[in-house]
LUMFIDO-334003 format. One line per field, with one value per atom (N, C-alpha, C): residue in one letter; atom name; x, y, z. Coordinates in steps of 0.2 Angstrom, whole numbers, plus 5000, padded with zeros to 4 digits. Example, Ala and Ser with C-alpha at 12.3 -4.5 7.8 and 13.67 -1.06 7.14 Angstrom:
// LUMFIDO-334003
r A / A / A / S / S / S
a N / CA / C / N / CA / C
u 5066 / 5062 / 5066 / 5064 / 5068 / 5064
v 4972 / 4978 / 4984 / 4989 / 4995 / 5000
w 5039 / 5039 / 5039 / 5035 / 5036 / 5039
//
This chain:
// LUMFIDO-334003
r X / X / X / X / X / X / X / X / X / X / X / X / X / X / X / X / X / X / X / X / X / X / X / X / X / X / X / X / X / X / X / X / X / X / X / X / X / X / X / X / X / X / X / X / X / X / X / X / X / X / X / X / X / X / X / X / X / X / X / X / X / X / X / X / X / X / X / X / X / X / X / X / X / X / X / X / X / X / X / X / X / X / X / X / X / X / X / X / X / X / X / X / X / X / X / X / X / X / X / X / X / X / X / X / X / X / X / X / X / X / X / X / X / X / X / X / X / X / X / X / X / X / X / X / X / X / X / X / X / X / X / X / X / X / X / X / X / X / X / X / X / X / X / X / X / X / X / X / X / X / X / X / X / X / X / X / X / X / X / X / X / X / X / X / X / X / X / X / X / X / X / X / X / X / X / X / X / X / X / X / X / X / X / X / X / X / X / X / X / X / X / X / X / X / X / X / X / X / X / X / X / X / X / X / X / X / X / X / X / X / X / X / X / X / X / X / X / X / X / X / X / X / X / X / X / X / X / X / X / X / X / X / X / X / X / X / X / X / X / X / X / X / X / X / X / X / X / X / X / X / X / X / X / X / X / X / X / X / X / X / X / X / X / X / X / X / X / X / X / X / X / X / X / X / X / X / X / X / X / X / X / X / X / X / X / X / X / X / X / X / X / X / X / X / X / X / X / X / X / X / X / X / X / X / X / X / X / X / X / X / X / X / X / X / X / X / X / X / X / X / X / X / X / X / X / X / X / X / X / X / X / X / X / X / X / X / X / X / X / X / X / X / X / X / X / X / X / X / X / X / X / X / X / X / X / X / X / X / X / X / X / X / X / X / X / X / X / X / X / X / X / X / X / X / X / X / X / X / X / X / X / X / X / X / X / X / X / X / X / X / X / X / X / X / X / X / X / X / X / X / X / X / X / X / X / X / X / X / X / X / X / X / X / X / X / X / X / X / X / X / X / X / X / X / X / X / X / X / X / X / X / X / X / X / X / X / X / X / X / X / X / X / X / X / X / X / X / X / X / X / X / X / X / X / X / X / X / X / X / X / X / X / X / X / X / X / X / X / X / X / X / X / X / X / X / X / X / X / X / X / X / X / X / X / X / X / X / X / X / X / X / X / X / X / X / X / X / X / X / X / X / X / X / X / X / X / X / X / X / X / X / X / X / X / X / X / X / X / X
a N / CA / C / N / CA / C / N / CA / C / N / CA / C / N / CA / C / N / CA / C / N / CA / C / N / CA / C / N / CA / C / N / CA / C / N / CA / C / N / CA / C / N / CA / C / N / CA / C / N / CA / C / N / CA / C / N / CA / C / N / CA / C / N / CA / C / N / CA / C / N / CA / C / N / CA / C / N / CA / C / N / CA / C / N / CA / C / N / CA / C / N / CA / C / N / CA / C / N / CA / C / N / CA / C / N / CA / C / N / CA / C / N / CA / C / N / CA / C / N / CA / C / N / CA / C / N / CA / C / N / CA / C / N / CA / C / N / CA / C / N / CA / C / N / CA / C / N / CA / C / N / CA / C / N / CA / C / N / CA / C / N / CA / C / N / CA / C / N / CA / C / N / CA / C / N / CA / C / N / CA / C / N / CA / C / N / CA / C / N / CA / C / N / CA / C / N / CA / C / N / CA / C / N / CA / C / N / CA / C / N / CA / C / N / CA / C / N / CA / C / N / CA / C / N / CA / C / N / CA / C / N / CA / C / N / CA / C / N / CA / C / N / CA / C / N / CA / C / N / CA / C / N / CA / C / N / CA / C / N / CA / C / N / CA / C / N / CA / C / N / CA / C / N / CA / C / N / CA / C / N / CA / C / N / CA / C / N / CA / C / N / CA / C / N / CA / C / N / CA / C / N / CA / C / N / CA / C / N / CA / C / N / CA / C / N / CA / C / N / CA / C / N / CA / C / N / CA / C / N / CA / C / N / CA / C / N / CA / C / N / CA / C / N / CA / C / N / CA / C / N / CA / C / N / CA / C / N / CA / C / N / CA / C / N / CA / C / N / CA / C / N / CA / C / N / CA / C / N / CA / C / N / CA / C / N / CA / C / N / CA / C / N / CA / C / N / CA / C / N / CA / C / N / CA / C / N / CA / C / N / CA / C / N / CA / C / N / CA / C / N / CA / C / N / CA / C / N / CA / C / N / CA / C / N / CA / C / N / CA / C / N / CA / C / N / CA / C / N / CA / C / N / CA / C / N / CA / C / N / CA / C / N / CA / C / N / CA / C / N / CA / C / N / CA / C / N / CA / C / N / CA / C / N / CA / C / N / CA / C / N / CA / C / N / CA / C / N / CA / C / N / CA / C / N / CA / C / N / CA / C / N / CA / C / N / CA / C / N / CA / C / N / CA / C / N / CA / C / N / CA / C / N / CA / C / N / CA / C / N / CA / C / N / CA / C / N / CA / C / N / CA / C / N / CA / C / N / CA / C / N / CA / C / N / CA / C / N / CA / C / N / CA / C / N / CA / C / N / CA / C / N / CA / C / N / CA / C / N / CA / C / N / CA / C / N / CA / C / N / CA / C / N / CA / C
u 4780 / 4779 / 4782 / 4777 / 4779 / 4785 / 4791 / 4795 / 4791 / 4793 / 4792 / 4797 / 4799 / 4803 / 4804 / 4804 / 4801 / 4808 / 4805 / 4809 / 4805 / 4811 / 4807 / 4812 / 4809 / 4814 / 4816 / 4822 / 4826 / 4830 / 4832 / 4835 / 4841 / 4848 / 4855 / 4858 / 4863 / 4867 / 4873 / 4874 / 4883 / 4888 / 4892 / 4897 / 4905 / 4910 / 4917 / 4921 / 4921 / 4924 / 4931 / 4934 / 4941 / 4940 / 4943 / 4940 / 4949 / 4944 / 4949 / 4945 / 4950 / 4946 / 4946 / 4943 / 4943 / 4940 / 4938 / 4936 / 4933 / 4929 / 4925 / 4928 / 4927 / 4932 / 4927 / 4927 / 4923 / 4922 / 4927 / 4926 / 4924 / 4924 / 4919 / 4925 / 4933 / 4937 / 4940 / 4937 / 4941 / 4937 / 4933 / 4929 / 4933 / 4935 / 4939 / 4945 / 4950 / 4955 / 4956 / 4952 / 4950 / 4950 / 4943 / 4943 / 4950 / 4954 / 4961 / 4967 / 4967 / 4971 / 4966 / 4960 / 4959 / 4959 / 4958 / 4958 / 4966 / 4969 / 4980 / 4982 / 4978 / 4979 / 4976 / 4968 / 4964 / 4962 / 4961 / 4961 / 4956 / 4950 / 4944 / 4945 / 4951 / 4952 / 4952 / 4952 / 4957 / 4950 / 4955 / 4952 / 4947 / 4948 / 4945 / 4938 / 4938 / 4931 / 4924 / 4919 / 4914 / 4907 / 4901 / 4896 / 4898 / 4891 / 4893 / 4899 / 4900 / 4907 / 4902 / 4903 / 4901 / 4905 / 4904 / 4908 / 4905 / 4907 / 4905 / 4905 / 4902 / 4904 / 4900 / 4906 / 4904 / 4904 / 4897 / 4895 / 4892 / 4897 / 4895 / 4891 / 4885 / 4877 / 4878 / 4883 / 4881 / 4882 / 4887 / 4887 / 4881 / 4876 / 4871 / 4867 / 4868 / 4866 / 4869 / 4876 / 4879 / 4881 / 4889 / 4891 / 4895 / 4894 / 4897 / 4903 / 4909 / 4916 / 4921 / 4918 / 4923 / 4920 / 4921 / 4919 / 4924 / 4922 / 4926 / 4924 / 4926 / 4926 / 4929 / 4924 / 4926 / 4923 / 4926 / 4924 / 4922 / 4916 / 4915 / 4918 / 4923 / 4926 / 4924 / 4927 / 4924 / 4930 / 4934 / 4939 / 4944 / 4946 / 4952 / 4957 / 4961 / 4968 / 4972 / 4978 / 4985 / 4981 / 4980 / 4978 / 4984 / 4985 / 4991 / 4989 / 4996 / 4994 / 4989 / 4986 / 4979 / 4974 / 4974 / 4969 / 4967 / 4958 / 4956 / 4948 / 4951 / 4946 / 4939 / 4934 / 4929 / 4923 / 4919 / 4913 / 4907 / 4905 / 4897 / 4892 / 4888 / 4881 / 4875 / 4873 / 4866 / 4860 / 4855 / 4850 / 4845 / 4838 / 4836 / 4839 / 4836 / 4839 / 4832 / 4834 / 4830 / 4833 / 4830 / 4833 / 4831 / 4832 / 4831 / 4837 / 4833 / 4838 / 4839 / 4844 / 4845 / 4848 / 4845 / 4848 / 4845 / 4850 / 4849 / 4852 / 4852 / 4857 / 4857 / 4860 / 4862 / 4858 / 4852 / 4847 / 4841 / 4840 / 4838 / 4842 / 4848 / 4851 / 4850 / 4850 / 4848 / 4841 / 4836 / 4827 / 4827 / 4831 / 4833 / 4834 / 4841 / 4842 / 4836 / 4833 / 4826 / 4821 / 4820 / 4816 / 4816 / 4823 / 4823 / 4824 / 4829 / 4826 / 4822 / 4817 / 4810 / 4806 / 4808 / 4802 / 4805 / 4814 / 4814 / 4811 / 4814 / 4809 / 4801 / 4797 / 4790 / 4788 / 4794 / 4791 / 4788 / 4784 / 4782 / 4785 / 4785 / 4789 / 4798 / 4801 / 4807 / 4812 / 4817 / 4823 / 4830 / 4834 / 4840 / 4844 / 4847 / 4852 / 4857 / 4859 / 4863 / 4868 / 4870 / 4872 / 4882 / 4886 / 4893 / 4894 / 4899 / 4901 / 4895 / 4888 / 4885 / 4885 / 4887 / 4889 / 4881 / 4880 / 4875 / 4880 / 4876 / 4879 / 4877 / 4882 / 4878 / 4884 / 4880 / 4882 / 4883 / 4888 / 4890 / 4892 / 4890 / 4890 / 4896 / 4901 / 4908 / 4906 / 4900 / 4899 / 4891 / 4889 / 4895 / 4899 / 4899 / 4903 / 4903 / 4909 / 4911 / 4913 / 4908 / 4908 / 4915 / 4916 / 4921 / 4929 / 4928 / 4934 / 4934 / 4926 / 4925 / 4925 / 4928 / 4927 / 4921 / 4918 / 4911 / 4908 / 4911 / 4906 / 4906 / 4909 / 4906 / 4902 / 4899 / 4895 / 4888 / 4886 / 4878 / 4875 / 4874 / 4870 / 4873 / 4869 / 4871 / 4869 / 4871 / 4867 / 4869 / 4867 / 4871 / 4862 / 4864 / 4856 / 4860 / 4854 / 4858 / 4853 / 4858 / 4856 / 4857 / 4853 / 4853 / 4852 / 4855 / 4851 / 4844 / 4843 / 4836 / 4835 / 4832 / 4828 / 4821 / 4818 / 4811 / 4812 / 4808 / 4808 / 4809 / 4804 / 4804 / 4812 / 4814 / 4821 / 4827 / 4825 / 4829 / 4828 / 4822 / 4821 / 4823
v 5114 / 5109 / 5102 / 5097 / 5090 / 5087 / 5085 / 5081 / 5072 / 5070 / 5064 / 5060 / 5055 / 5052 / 5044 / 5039 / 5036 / 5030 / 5023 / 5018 / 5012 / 5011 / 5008 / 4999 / 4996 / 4987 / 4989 / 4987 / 4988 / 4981 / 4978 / 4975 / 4978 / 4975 / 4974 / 4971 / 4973 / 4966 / 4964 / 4959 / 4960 / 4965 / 4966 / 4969 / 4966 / 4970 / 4970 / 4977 / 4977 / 4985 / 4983 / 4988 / 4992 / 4994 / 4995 / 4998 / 4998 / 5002 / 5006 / 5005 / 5001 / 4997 / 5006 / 5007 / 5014 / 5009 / 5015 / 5014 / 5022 / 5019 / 5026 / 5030 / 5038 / 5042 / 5046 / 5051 / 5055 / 5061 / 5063 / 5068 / 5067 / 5059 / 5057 / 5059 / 5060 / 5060 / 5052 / 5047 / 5039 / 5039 / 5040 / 5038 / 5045 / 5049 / 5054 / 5051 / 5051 / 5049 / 5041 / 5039 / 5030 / 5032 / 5038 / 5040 / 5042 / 5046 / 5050 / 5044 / 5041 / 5033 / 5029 / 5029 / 5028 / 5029 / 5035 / 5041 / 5039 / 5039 / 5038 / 5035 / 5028 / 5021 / 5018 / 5021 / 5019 / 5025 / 5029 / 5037 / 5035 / 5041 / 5040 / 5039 / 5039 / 5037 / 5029 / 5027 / 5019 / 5015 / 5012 / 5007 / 5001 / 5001 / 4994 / 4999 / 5004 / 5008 / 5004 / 5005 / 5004 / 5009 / 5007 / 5012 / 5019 / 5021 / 5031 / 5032 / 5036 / 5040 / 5040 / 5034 / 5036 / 5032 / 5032 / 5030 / 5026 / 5020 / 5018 / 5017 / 5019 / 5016 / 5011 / 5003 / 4998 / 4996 / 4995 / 4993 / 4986 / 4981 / 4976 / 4975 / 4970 / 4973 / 4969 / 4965 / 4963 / 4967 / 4973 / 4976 / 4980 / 4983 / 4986 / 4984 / 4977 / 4977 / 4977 / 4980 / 4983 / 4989 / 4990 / 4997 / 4995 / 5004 / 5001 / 5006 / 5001 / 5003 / 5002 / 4997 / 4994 / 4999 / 5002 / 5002 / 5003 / 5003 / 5002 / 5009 / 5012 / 5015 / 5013 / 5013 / 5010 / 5013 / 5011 / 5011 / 5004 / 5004 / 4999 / 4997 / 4990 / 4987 / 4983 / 4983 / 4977 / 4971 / 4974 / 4969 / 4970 / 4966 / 4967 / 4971 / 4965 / 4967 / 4969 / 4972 / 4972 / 4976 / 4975 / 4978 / 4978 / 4987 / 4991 / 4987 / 4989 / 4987 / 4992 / 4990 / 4995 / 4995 / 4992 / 4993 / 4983 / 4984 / 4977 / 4976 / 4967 / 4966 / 4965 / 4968 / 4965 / 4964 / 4957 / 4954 / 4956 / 4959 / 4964 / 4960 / 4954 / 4951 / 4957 / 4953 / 4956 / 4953 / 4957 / 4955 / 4961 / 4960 / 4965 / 4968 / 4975 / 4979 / 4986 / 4986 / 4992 / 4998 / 5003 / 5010 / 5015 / 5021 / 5028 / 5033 / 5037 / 5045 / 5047 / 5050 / 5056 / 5064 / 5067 / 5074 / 5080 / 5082 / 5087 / 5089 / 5092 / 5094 / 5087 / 5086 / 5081 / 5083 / 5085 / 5081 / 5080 / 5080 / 5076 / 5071 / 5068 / 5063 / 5059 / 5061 / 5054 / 5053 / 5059 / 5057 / 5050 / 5052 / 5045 / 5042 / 5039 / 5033 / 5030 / 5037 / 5032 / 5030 / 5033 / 5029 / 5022 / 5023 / 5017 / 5011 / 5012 / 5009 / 5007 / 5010 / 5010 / 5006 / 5006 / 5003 / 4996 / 4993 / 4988 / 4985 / 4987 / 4984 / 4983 / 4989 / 4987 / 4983 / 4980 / 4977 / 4969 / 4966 / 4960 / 4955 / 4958 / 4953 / 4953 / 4958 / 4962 / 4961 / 4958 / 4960 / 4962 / 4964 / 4965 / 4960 / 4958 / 4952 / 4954 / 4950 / 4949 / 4947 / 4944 / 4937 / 4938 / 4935 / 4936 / 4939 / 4941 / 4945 / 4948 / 4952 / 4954 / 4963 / 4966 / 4973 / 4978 / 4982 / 4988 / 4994 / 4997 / 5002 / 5008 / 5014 / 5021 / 5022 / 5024 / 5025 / 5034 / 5037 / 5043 / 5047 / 5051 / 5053 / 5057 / 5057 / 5062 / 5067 / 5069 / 5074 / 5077 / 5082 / 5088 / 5088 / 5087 / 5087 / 5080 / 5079 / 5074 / 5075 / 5072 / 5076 / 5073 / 5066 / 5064 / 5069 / 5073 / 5078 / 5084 / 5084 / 5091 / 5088 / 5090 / 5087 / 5088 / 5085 / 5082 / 5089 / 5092 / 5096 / 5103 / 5102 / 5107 / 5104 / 5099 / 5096 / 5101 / 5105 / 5108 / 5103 / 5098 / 5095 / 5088 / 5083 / 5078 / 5074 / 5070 / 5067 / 5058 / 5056 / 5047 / 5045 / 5038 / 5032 / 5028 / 5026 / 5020 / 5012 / 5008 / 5001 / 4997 / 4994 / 4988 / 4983 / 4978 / 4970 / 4968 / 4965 / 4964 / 4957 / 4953 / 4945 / 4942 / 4939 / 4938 / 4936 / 4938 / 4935 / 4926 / 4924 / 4917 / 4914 / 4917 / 4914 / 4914 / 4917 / 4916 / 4913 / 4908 / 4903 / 4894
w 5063 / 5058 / 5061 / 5061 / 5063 / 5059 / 5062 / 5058 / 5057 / 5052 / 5049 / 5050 / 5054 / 5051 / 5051 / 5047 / 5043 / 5045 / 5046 / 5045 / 5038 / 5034 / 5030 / 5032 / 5026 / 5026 / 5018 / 5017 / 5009 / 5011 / 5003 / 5003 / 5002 / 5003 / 5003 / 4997 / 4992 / 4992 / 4993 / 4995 / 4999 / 4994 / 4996 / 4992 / 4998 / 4994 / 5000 / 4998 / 5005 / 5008 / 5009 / 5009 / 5011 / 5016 / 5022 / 5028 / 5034 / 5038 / 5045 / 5050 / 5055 / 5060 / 5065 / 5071 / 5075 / 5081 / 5088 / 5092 / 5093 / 5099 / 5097 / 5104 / 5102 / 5104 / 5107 / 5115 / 5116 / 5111 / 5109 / 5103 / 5097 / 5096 / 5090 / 5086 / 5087 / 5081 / 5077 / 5080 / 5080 / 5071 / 5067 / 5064 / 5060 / 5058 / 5054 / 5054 / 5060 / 5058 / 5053 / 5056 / 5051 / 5042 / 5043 / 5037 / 5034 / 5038 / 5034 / 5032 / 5037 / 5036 / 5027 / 5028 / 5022 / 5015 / 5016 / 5011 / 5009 / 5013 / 5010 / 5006 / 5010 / 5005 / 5000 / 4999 / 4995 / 4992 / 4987 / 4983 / 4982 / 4982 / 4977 / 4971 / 4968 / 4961 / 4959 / 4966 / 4964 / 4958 / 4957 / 4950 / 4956 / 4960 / 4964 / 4966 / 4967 / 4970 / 4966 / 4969 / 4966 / 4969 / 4963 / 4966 / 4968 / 4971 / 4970 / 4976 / 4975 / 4981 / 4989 / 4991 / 4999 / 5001 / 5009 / 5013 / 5019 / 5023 / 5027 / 5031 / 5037 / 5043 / 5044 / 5048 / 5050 / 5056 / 5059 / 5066 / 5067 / 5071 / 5072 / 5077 / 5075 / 5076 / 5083 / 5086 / 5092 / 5098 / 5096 / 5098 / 5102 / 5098 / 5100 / 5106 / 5109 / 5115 / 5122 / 5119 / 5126 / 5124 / 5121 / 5118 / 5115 / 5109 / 5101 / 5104 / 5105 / 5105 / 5099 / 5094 / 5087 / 5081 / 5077 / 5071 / 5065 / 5060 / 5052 / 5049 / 5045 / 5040 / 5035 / 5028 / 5022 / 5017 / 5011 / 5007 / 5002 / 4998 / 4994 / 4987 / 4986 / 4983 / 4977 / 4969 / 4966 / 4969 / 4969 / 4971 / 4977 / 4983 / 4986 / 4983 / 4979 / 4976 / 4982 / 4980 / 4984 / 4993 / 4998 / 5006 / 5009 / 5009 / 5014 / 5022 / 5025 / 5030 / 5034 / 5037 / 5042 / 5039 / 5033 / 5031 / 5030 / 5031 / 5035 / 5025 / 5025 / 5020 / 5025 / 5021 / 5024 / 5018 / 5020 / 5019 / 5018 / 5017 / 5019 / 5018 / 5022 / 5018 / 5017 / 5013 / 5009 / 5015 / 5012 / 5015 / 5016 / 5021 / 5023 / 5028 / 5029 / 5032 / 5034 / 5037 / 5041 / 5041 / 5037 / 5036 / 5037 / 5038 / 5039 / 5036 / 5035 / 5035 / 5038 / 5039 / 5044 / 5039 / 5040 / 5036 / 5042 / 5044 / 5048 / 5056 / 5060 / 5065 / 5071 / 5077 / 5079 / 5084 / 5086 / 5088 / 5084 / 5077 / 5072 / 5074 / 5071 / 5074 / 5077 / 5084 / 5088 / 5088 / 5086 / 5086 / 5081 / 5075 / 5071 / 5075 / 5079 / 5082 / 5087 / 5089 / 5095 / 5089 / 5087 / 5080 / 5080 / 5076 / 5074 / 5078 / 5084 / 5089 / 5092 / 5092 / 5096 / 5090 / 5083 / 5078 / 5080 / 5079 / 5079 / 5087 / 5092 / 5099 / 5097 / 5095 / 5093 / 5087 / 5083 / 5077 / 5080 / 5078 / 5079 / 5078 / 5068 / 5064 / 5065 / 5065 / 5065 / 5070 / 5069 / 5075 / 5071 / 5077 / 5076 / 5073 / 5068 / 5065 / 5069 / 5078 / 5080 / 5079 / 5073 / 5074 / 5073 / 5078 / 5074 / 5066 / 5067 / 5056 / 5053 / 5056 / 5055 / 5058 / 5051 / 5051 / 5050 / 5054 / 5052 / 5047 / 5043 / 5040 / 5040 / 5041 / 5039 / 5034 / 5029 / 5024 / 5023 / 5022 / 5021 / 5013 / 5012 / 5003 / 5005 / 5000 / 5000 / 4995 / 4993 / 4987 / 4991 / 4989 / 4990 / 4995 / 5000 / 5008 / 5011 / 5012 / 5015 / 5024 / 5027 / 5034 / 5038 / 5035 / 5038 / 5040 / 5035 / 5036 / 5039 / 5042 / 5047 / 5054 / 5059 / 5065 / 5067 / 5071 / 5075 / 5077 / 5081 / 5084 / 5081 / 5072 / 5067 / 5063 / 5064 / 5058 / 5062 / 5056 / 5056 / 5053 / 5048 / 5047 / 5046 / 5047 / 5049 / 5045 / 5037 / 5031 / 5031 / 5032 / 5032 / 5032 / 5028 / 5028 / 5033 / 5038 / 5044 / 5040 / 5040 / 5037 / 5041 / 5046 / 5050 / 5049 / 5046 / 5046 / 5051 / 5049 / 5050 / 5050 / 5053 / 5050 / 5054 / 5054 / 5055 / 5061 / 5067 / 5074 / 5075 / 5070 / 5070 / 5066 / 5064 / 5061 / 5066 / 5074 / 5078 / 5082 / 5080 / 5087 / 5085
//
């Protein structure tokens, strides 16, 4: 059976996260621990949470044209209000965005990443929103399984939407 897999453009709207700065770890633990640090100070129950229970990892899109060493893990916010220490406010713009699924083992996973890589290289219209304070998102569901709390190299299936800003070639010249 062919897999299908599919980049579409969706809109965004900004929002603001609660978030755990990480750096990324060969064992892929830096993005769990962040989670666990987050999970402490900010409870799924908090009154400040918004929208459905996911979680997010944030990658600053400049990054992607050398290597992604910085990321966030957060969750989405109606309000700030009182920030423990380690834990970082952040800004999220809206906008378009270039999206995929991923649901399935971690070479599904990266066929995604060459995907969607390869669509934005081939788009015409399409590029990467490099720009400084410009965050990509995978967005991760905590219901049923929140992968964040299994280590890397027990995840059997891999479930997170990757969300890259996006803007019109001509809007970078």
């Amino acid at each position: 059976m062919q897999e299908t897999i599919t980049v579409d453009l969706v809109e965004v709207s900004s929002f603001k996260a609660l978030a755990v700065r990480t750096g990324m770890t060969p064992d892929k633990s830096g993005t769990r621990f962040a989670w666990s640090k987050l999970a402490e100070h900010v409870p799924l129950d908090d009154a400040r949470l918004a929208g459905k229970p996911a979680a997010y990892v944030f990658i600053p899109q400049q990054q992607w044209n050398k290597q992604v060493d910085t990321l966030w893990v957060g969750l989405e916010v109606r309000e700030f209000g009182a920030v423990p220490d380690g834990i970082e406010k952040l800004a999220i713009n809206g906008g378009l965005c270039a999206s995929a699924r991923v649901l399935g083992d971690e070479a599904h996973m990266w066929r995604v990443y060459e995907t969607m890589f390869s669509w934005l290289e081939q788009s015409k219209d399409y590029e990467l929103d490099q720009r400084d304070g410009i965050f990509g998102m995978e967005t991760v569901p905590l219901e049923p399984l929140n992968a964040l709390t299994i280590p890397y190299k027990d995840i059997e299936t891999f479930n997170f939407t990757m969300l890259y800003p996006v803007r019109r070639k001509a809007e970078s010249r």
